[in-house]
C-alpha positions in Angstrom: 125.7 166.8 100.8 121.9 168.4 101.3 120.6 165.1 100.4 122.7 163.2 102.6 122.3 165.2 105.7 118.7 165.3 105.6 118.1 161.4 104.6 120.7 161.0 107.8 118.5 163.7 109.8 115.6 161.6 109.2 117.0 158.4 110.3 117.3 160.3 113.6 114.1 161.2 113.5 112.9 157.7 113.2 115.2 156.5 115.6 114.4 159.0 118.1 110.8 158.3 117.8 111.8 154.7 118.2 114.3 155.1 121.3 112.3 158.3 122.8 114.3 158.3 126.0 117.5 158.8 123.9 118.2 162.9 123.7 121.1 162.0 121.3 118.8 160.8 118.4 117.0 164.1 118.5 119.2 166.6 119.3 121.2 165.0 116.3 118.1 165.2 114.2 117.0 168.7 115.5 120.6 170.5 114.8 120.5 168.4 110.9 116.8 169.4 110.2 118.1 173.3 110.8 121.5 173.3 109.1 121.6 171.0 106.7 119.8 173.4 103.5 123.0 175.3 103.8 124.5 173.3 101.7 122.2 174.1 98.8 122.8 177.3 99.3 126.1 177.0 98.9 125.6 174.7 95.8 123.6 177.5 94.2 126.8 180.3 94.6 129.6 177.6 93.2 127.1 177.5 90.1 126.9 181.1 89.7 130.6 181.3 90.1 131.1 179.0 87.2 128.3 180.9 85.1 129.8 184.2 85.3 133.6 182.2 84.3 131.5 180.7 81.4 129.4 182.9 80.2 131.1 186.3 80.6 133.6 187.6 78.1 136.2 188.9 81.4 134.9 186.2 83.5 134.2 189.0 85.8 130.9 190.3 87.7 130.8 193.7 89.3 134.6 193.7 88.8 135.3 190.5 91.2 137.0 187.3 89.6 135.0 184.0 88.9 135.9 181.9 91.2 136.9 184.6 94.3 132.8 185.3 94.0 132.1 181.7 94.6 134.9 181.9 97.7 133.1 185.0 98.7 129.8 183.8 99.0 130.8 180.5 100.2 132.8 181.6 103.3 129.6 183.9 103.9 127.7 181.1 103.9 130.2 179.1 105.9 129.9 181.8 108.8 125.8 181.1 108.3 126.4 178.1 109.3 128.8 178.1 112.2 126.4 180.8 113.4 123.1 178.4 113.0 125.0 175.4 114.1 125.9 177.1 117.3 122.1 178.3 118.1 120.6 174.7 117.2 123.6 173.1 119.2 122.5 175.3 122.4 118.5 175.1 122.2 118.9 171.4 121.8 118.4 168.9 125.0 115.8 168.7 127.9 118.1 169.3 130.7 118.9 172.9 129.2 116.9 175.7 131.6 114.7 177.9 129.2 117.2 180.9 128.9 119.4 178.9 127.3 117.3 177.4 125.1 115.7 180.6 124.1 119.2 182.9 123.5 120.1 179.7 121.0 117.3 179.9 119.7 117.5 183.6 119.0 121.6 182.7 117.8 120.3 180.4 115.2 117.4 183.4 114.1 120.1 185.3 113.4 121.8 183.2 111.5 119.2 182.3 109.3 119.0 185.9 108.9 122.0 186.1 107.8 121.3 183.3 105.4 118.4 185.3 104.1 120.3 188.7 103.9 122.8 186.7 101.3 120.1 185.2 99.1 118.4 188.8 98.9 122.0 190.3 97.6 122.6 186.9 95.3 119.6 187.7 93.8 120.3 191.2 92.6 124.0 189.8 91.6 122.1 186.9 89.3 120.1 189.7 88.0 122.8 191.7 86.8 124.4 188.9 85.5 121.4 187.9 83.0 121.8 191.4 81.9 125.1 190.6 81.4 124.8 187.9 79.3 122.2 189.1 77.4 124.4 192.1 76.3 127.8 190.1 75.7 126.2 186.7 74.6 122.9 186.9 73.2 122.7 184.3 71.7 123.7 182.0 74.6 121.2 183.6 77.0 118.4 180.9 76.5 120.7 178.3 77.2 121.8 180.5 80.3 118.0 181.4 81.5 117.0 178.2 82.6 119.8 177.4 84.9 119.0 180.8 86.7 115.6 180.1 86.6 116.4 177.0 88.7 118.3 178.9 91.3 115.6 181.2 91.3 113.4 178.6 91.8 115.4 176.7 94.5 116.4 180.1 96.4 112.7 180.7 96.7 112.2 177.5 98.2 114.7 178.4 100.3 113.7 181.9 101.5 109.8 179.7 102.6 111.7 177.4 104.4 113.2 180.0 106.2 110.0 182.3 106.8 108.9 179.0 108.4 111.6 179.3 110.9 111.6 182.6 111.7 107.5 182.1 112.5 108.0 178.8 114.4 110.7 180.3 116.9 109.6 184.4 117.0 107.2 182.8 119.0 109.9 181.4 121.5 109.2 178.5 123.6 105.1 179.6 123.3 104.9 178.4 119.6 102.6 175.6 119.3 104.1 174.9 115.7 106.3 172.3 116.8 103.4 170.0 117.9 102.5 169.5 115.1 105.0 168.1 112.3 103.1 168.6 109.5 104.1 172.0 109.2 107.5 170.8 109.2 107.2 168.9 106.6 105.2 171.3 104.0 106.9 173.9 104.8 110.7 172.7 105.1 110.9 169.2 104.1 109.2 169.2 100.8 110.7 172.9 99.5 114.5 171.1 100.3 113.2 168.0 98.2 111.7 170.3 95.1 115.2 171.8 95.4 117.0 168.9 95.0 114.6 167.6 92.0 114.8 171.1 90.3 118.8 170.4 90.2 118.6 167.3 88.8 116.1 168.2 86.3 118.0 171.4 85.4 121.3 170.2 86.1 124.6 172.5 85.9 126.7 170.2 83.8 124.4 170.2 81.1 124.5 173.8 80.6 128.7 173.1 81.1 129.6 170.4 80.4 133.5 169.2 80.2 136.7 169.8 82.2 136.9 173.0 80.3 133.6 174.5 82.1 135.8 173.8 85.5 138.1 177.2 87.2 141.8 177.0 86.0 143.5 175.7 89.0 145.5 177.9 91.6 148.9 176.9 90.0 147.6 178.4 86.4 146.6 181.1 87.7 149.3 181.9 89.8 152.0 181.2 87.0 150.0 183.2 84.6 149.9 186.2 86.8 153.5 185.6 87.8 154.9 185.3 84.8 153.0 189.1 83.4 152.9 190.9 86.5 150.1 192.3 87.8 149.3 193.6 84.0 147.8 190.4 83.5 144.2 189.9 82.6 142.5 186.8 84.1 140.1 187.0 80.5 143.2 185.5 79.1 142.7 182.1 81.1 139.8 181.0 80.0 139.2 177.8 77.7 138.8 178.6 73.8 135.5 176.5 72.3 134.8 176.5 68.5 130.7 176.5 68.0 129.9 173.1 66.4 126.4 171.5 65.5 126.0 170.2 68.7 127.5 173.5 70.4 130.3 174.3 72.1 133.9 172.1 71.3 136.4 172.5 73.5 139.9 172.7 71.1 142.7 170.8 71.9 144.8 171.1 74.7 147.9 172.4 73.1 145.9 175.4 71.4 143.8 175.9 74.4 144.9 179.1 75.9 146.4 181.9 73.7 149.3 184.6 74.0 149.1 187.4 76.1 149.9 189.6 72.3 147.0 188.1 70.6 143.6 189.8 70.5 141.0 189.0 72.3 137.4 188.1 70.5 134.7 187.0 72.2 133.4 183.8 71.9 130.4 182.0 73.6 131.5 184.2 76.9 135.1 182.8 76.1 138.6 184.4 74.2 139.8 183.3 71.3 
């Protein structure tokens, strides 16, 4: 979705260049050039949410479920982005007097402080969660490093991008930045197109691959923990792989989650 709203962003652009008297071509381009990382970032915490259901023996990270740390982080993410949408929406247009322009502009800073804020915190979570793995599943942890060094690697990217903006617009309507567009695209066009190469070199579903990489749905869940009371342990819903040659075998459906009475051993951050 990055991708798309940045290839459409740019066909503004050209547009607008093309049809200068037309304030809808830019003000789309200006408010898609602003928001449209956020979906990265949001990319990067559905990952993580599906590394710590993979790759922990509890599925767990500082005691919050799998997938309600992806929701967390999301909706956080989600407010980012009403909150930067709002500021771009209001400091675009030419017929806007300068107060305007200048308290969006200051709306959409804080936003991408916001933004910034969460990467700071994800980081430390990511952190803790290599330590994790390194203590539960050792042996797995190569496997693991890689993908985090990619979000690592694409969160940094990120975090320049958004130094960039703070710069451009602490200057208010002074800043001479925006005359010149080469600064726009060293410093936030080509860091969102290494992101997007980094996840396609490094990409998630080789790291999980299968259905059985995926969250149980809300109806599993909700009949397991139905059906034992709030006794139940969410460990208990995860997919059972045997280790083969070529890694990790999902077993067959029928087999593929166990009793509540049987005994849990860890298995490549699953129960078996």
């Amino acid at each position: 979705m990055s991708a798309l709203w940045q290839f459409i962003c740019y066909v503004l652009r050209v547009l607008s260049i093309k049809y200068p008297a037309s304030m809808g071509y830019y003000s789309g381009w200006f408010v898609l050039i602003l928001v449209s990382p956020l979906w990265t970032n949001a990319f990067v915490y559905m990952v993580m949410g599906r590394m710590v259901f993979n790759f922990t023996t509890r599925a767990r990270l500082f005691g919050i479920k799998a997938w309600r740390f992806t929701l967390y982080f999301v909706l956080l993410d989600i407010i980012a982005f009403i909150i930067q949408v709002g500021g771009a929406s209001s400091a675009s247009g030419a017929d806007k007097p300068d107060h305007t322009i200048l308290l969006g502009l200051h709306i959409y800073m804080g936003g991408v402080g916001l933004q910034q804020l969460l990467i700071l915190v994800f980081f430390y979570i990511a952190f803790r969660f290599q330590q994790q793995v390194k203590r539960e599943n050792p042996d797995k942890l190569p496997q693991v490093i890689w993908l985090l060094y990619a979000q690592y690697a694409v969160l940094i990217l990120i975090t320049v991008r958004i130094i960039f903006r703070l710069i451009e617009y602490s200057q208010g309507l002074d800043s001479t930045i925006p005359n010149h567009e080469a600064y726009q695209y060293v410093f936030d066009t080509l860091p969102m197109l290494l992101a997007l190469f980094i996840f396609n070199v490094v990409h998630p579903g080789r790291v999980m691959p299968g259905k059985e990489s995926d969250f149980p749905s809300r109806k599993e869940r909700k009949n397991y923990f139905k059906g034992n009371g709030s006794g139940g342990n969410s460990s208990q819903l995860l997919p059972v792989t045997e280790t083969g040659p070529a890694g990790p075998v999902a077993m067959p459906e029928e087999v593929a989650y166990q009793a509540k009475s049987q005994p849990a051993v860890p298995m490549y951050g699953y129960v078996r």
